[in-house]
C-alpha positions as CSV (number, residue, x, y, z in Angstrom):
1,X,31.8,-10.6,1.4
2,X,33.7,-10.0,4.8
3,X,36.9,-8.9,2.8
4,X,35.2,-6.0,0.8
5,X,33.2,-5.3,4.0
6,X,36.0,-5.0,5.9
7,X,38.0,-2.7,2.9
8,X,34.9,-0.3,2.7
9,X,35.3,-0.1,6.7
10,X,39.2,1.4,5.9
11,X,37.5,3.9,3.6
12,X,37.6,2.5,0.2
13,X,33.8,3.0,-0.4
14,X,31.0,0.3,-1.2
15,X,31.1,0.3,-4.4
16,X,32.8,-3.4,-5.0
17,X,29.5,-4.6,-2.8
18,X,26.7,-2.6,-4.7
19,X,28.3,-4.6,-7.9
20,X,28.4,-7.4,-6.2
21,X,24.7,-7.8,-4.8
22,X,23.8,-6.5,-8.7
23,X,26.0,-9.0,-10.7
24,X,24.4,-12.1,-8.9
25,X,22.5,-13.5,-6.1
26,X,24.7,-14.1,-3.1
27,X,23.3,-16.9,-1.0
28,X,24.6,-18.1,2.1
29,X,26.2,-19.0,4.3
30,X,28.3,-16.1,4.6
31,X,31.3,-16.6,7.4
32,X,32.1,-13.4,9.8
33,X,34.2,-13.1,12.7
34,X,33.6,-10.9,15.9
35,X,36.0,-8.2,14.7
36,X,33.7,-7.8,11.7
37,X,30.6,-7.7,13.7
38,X,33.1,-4.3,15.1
39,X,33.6,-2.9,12.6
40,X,30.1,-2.8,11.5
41,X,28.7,-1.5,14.8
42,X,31.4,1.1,14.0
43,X,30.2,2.0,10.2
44,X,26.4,2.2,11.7
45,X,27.5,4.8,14.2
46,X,29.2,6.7,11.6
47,X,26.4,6.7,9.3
48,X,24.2,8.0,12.5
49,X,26.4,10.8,13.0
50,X,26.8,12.0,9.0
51,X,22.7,11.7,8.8
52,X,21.7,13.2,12.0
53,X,19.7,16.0,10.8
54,X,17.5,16.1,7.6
55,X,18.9,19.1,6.4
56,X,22.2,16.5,5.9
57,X,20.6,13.7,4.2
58,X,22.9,12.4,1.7
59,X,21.7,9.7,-0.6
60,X,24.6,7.8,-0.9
61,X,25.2,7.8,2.8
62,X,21.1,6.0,2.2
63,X,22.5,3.8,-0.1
64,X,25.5,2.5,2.2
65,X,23.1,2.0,4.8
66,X,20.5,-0.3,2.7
67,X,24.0,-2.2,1.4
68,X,24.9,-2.4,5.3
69,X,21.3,-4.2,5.9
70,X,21.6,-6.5,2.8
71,X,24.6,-7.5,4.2
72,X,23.1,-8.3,7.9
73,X,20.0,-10.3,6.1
74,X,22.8,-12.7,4.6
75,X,24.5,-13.2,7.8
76,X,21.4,-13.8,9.6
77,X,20.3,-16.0,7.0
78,X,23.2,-17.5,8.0
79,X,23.4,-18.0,11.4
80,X,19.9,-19.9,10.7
81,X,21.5,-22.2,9.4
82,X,23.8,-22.6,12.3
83,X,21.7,-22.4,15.2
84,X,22.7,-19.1,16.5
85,X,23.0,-15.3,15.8
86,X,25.9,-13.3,17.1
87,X,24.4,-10.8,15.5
88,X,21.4,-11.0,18.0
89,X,23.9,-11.9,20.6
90,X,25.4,-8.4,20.5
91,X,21.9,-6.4,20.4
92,X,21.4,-5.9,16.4
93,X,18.0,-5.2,17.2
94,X,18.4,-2.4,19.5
95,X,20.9,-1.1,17.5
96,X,18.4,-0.8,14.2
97,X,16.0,0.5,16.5
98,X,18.5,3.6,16.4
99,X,18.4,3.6,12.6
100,X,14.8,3.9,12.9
101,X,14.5,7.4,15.0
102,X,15.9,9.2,12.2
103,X,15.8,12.5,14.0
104,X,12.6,12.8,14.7
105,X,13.8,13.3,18.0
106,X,17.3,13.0,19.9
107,X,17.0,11.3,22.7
108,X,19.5,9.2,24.8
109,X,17.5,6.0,23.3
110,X,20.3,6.2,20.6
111,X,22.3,3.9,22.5
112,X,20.1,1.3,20.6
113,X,20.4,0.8,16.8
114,X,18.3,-0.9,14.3
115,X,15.0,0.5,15.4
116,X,17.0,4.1,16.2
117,X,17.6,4.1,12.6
118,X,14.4,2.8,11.1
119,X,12.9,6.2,13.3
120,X,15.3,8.5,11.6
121,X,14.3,7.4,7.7
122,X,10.7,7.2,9.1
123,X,11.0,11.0,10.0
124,X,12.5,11.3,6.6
125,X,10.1,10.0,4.3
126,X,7.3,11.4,6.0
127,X,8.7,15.0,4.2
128,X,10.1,13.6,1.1
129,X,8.4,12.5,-1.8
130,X,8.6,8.9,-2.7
131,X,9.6,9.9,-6.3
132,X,12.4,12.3,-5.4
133,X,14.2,10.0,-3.0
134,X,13.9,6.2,-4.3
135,X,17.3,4.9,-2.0
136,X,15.2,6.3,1.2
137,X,12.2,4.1,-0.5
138,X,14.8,0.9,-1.0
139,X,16.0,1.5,2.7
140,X,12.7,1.3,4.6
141,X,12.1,-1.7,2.5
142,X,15.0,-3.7,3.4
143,X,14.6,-2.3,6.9
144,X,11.3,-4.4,6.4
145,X,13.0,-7.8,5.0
146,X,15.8,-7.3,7.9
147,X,13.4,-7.3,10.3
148,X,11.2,-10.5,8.8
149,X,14.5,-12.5,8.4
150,X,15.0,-11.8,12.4
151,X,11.4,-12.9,13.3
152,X,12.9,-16.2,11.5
153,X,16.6,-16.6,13.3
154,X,16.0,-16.0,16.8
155,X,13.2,-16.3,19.5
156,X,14.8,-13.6,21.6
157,X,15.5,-11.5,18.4
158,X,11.8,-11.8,17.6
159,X,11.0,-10.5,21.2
160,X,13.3,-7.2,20.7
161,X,11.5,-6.8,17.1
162,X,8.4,-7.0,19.0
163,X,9.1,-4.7,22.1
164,X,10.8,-2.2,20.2
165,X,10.6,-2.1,16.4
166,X,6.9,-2.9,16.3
167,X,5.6,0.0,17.8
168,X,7.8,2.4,15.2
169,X,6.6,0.6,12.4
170,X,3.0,1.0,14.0
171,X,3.8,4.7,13.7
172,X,4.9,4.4,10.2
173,X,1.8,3.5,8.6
174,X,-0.7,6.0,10.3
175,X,1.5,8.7,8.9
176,X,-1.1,10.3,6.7
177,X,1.7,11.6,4.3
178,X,3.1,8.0,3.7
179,X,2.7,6.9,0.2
180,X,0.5,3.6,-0.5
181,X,3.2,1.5,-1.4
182,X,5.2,2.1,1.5
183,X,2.6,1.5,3.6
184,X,1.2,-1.5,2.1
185,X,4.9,-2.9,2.7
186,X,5.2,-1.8,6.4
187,X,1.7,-3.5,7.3
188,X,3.2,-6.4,5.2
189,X,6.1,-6.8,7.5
190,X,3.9,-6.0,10.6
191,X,0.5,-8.2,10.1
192,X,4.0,-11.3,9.3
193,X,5.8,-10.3,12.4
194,X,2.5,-10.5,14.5
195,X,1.9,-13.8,12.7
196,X,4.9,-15.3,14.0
197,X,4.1,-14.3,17.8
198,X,2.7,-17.1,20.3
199,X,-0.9,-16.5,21.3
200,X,0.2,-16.5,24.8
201,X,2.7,-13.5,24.1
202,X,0.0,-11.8,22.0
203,X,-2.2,-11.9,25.2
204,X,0.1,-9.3,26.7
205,X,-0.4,-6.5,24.8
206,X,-3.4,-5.1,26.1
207,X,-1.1,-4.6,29.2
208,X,0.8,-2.2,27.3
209,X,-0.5,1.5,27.3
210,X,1.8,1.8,23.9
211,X,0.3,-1.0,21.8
212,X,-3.3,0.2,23.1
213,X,-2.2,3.5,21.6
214,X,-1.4,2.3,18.8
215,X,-4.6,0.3,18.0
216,X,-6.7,3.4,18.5
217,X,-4.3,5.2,15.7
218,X,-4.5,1.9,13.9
219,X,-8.6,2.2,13.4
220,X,-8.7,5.9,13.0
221,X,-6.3,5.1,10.2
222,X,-9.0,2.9,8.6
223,X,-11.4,5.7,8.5
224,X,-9.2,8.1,6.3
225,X,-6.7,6.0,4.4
226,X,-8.7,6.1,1.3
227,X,-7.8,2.4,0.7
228,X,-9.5,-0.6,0.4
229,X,-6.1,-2.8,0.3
230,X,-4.5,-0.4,3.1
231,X,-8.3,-0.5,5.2
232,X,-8.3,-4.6,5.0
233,X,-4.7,-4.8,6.3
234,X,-5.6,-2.3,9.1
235,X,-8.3,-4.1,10.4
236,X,-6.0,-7.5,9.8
237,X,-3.6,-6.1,12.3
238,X,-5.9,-4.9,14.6
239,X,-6.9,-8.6,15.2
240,X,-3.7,-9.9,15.2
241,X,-2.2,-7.3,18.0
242,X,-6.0,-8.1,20.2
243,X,-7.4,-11.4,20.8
244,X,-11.2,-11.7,20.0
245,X,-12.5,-11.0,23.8
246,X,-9.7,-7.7,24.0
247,X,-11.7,-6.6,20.5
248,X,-14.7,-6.6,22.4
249,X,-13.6,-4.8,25.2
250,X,-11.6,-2.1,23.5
251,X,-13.8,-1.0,20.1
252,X,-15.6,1.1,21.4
253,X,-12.5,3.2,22.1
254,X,-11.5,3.0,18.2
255,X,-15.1,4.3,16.7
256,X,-17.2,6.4,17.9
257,X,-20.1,5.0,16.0
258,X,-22.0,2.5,17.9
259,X,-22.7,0.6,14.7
260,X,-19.4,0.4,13.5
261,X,-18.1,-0.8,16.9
262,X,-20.8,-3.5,17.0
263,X,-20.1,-4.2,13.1
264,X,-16.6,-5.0,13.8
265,X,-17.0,-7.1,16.2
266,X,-18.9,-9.6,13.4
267,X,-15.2,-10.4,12.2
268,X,-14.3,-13.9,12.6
269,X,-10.2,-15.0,12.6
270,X,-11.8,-17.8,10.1
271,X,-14.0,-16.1,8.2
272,X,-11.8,-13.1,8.0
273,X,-12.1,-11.6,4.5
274,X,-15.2,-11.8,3.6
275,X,-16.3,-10.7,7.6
276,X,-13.9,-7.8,6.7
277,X,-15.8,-7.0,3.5
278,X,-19.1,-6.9,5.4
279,X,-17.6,-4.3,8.4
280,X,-15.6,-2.2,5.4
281,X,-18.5,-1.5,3.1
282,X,-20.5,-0.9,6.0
283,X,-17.7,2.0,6.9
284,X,-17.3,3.5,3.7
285,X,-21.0,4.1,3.5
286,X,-21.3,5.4,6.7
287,X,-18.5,8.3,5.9
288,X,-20.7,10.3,3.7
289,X,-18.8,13.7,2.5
290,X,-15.6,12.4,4.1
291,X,-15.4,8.9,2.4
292,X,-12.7,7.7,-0.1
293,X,-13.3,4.6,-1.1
294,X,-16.4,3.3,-3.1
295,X,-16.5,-0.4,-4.0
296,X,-19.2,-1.7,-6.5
297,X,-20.5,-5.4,-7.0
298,X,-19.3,-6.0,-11.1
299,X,-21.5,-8.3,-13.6
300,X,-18.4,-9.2,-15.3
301,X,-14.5,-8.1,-15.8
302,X,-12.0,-8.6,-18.9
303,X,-8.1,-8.6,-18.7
304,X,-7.4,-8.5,-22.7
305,X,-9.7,-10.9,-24.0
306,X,-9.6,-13.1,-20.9
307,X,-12.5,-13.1,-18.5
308,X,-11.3,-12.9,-14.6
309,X,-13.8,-14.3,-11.9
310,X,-13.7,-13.6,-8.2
311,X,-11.7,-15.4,-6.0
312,X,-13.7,-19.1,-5.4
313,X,-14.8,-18.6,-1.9
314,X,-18.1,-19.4,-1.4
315,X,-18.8,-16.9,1.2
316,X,-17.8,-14.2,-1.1
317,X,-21.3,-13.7,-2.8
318,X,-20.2,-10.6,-5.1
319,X,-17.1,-9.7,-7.2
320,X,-16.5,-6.1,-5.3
321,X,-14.2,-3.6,-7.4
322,X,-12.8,-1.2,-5.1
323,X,-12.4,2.8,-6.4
324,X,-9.8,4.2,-4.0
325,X,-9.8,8.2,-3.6
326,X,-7.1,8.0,-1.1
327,X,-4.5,6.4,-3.5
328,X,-5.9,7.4,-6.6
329,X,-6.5,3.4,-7.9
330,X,-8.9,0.9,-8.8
331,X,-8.2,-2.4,-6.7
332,X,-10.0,-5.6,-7.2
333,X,-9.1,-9.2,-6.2
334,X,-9.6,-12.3,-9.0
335,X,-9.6,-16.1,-8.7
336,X,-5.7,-17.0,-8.7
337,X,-4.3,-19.2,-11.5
338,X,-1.6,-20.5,-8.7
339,X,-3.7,-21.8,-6.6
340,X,-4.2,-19.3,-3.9
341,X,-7.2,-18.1,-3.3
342,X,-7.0,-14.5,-4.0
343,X,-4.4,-12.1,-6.2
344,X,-4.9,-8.4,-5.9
345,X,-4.7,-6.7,-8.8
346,X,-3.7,-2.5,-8.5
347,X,-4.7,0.0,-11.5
348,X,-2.8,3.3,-10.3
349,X,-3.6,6.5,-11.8
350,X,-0.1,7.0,-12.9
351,X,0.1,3.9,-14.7
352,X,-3.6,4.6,-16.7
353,X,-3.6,6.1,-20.0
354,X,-7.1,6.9,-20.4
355,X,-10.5,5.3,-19.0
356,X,-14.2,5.6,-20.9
357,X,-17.9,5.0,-19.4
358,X,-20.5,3.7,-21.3
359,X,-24.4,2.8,-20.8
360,X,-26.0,0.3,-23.0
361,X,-28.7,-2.4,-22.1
362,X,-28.6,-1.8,-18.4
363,X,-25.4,-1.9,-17.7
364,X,-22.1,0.2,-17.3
365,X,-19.4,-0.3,-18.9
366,X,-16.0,1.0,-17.8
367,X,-12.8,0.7,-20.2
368,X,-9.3,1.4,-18.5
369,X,-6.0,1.4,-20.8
370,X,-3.1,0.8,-19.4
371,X,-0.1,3.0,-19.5
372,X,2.3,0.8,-18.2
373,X,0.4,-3.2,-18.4
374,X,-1.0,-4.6,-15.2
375,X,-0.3,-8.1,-14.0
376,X,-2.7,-10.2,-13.9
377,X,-2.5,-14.1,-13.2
378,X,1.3,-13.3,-14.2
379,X,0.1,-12.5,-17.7
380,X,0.8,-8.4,-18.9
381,X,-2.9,-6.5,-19.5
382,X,-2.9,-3.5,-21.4
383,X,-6.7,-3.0,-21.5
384,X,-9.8,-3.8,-18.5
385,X,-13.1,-3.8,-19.1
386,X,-15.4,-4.2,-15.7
387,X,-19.7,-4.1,-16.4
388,X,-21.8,-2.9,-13.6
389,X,-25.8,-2.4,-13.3
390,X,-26.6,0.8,-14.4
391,X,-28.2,1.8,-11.5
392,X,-24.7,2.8,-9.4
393,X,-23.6,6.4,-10.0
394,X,-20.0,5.6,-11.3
395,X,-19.1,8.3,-13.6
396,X,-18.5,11.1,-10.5
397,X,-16.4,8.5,-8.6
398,X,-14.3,7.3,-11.7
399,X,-12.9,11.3,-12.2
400,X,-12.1,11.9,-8.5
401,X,-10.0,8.2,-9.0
402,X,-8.7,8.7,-11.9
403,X,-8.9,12.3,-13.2
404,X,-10.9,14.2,-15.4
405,X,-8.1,14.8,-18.1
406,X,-7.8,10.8,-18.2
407,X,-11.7,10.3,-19.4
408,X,-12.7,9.8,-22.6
409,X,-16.1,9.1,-24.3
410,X,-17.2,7.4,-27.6
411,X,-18.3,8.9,-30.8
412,X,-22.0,7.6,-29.7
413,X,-21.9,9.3,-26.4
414,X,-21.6,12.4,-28.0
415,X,-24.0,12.2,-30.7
416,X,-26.7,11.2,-27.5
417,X,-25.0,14.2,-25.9
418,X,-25.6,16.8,-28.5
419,X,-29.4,15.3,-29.1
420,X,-30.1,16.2,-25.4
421,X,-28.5,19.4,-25.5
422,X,-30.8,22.0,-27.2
423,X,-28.7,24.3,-29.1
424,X,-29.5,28.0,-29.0
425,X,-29.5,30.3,-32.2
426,X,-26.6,32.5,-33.3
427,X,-23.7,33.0,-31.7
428,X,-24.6,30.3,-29.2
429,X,-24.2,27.8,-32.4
430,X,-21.1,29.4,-34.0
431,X,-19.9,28.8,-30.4
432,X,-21.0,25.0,-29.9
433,X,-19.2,24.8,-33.9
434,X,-16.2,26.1,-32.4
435,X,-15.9,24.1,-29.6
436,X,-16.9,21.0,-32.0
437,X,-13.4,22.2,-34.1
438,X,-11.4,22.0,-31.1
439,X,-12.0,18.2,-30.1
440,X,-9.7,15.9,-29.8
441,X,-10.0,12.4,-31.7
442,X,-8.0,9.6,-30.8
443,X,-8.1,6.0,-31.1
444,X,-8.4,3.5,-28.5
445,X,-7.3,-0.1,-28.6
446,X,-9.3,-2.4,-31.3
447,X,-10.2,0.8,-33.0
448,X,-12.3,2.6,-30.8
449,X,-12.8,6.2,-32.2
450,X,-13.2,8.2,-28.7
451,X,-12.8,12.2,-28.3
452,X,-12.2,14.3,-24.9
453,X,-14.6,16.6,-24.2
454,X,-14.1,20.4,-24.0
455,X,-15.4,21.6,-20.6
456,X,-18.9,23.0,-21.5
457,X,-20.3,19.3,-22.9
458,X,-18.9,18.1,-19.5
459,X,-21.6,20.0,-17.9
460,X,-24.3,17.6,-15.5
461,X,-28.3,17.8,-16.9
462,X,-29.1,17.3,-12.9
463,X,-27.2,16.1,-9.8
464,X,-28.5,12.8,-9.1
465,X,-28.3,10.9,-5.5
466,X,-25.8,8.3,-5.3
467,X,-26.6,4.5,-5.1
468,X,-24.8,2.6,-2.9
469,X,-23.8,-1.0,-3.4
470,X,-25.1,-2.5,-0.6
471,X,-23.3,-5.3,1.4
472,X,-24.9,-8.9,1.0
């Protein structure tokens, strides 16, 4: 690896180390010597320089960098194995918080490089669209894993990560224009890196006006995500940067409501996701007009034709399904197979075919066909079916999720529909018969004749209230 390091450093390109990393798994220990460790510091200023302003950004120069960082993780990895980190010797932490600034704004702190650069492709991705600009997606990410295999090959490496990476990738996930995937990952590798700090370290950070900061972006970040997964993780690592008697001192300064200060202060370190669950639902309630996410006890779920069951805590008294306006998904959590006690399952809009609602016997009945299958206990699922009480107002909260043009409805549904309706006489009838000619019939899975309704059957008979499930 050093050899076609050091040949891509005399200009022959990375191409020899992109096909190696993709024609096998490269495990160490990796030798390098201090002329290498050069030579690098070298490339990673160059690469600074050719990306300094967005309007330059260069996808392959993205692509080199992410190679660059593979590279570091296996040298890391490593020097774990020896003892000790020349790598963290030399300052590799400062020097990727460089990477991280990516010209957001110049300053003289680009003395310093990881963290530099993490900035920089943070600046980026906050104006490009996750599906236009995948390498800047795979950079951040192993931007994350670099960082994670520091916490675990140096004490003094995990203290830079912590003075000076943290904070930026604080910053990253209250970025409203983030997408959910990339945020999920950065609280991910923040909620792990917190994990691996000493209480006694953890205790300082109410001493430091830029973590305080942080924690009051942190909960109004909860507030707006419009995400149950991203909302739980929030709150994860706003107990993990504050020690319980700091979280009673300080959240008042994170919510305004009374109520919701004094509900998150229920949370228990031991208890905390089910206490989490409580405080949430509470939240999302509270919003009113301005809420995004709307979870709903089930009566059963159905991957295929296996029944799933909610994770086997005891504490947990319902099975909560979790309708997320914010990242346009349906999140729930199941019973694990592995023998963990929860695995989150994600049904993205993009990845949905087409969804139906039904009422029968007191219950709701929502279908969701998968696009692209869902995995579930490792197993692929193409179809879900999830029953609620009939009493929660579902159908308005399943087309802001999921879409309009995604719903369908059943053959019965529309005979019931056209019963309630009462037709006029005329043209109002040669209209309904030409809207009737213009339907759409599909069919589901297992042979479910469904058709998408033309707009003027979608009309409501009468706005109803909404029923919220109420936290037990």
């Amino acid at each position: 690896l050093e050899s076609l390091l050091t040949d891509a450093f005399r200009g022959k390109g990375f191409q020899k180390i992109n096909e190696l990393f993709q024609e096998k798994e490269i495990e160490p220990p990796q030798k390098y010597s201090e002329s290498l460790f050069n030579q690098l510091d070298k490339a990673l200023r160059k690469a600074m320089r050719q990306n300094m302003f967005l309007q330059e950004l260069d996808k392959n120069e993205f692509q080199n960098v992410s190679l660059l960082l593979k590279c570091i993780q296996l040298y890391l990895k490593s020097d774990l194995q020896e003892g000790e980190s020349l790598f963290i010797e030399q300052g590799l932490v400062q020097k990727m918080r460089l990477l991280a600034l990516l010209g957001c704004f110049l300053t003289n702190s680009f003395n310093f490089y990881m963290v530099s650069w993490f900035e920089r492709a943070r600046s980026s991705v906050i104006l490009t669209d996750p599906n236009e600009n995948k390498i800047l997606m795979i950079l951040l990410e192993d931007f994350f894993d670099c960082a994670l295999v520091i916490c675990r090959c140096s004490d003094e490496g995990k203290k830079e990560l912590v003075n000076l990476f943290l904070p930026e990738l604080g910053h990253l996930v209250t970025e409203a224009n983030i997408c959910c995937a990339l945020r999920q990952e950065a609280l991910r590798t923040l909620n792990s890196i917190l994990d691996s700090v000493p209480r006694e370290e953890r205790k300082k950070f109410p001493l430091s006006e830029e973590i305080c900061l942080l924690t009051k972006d942190l909960a109004k970040t909860i507030l707006d995500v419009g995400d149950y997964d991203l909302q739980v993780a929030l709150s994860e690592a706003l107990c993990r940067l504050m020690t319980k008697k700091w979280r009673d001192d300080l959240v008042h300064h994170w919510f305004e409501d009374n109520y919701l200060a004094e509900a998150f202060k229920e949370i228990k370190d031991r208890e905390f996701e089910t206490d989490c669950r409580k405080f949430l639902n509470q939240l999302n309630e509270r919003l009113g007009g301005e809420r995004r996410v709307y979870s709903f006890p089930c009566i059963s779920a159905f991957a295929d034709m296996n029944e799933v069951k909610k994770p086997s805590d005891e504490k947990l008294e319902e099975f909560w399904i979790d309708f997320n306006a914010g990242s346009h998904s349906v999140t729930f959590y199941v019973d694990s197979s592995e023998g963990a006690l929860w695995d989150s399952v994600r049904l993205s809009k993009e990845e949905v075919s087409s969804y139906s609602l039904r009422e029968e016997d007191g219950e709701k009945t929502v279908k969701i066909y998968m696009k692209i299958p869902a995995i579930i206990n490792k197993n692929e699922v193409t179809k879900i079916k999830i029953s609620f009480s009939a009493k929660f107002e579902i159908l308005g909260v399943l087309k802001k999720v999921l879409g309009d043009e995604k719903m369908m409805i059943t053959l019965h549904q529309q005979i019931n529909l056209a019963e309630e309706e009462p037709v006029r006489a005329g043209e109002q009838t040669k209209q309904n018969e030409a809207e009737s000619s213009q339907r759409v019939l599909i069919i589901a899975p297992e042979g479910e004749v469904v058709v998408f309704l033309p707009p003027s059957a979608e009309k409501p008979k009468a706005p109803s209230p909404r029923m919220k499930a109420k936290p037990r």
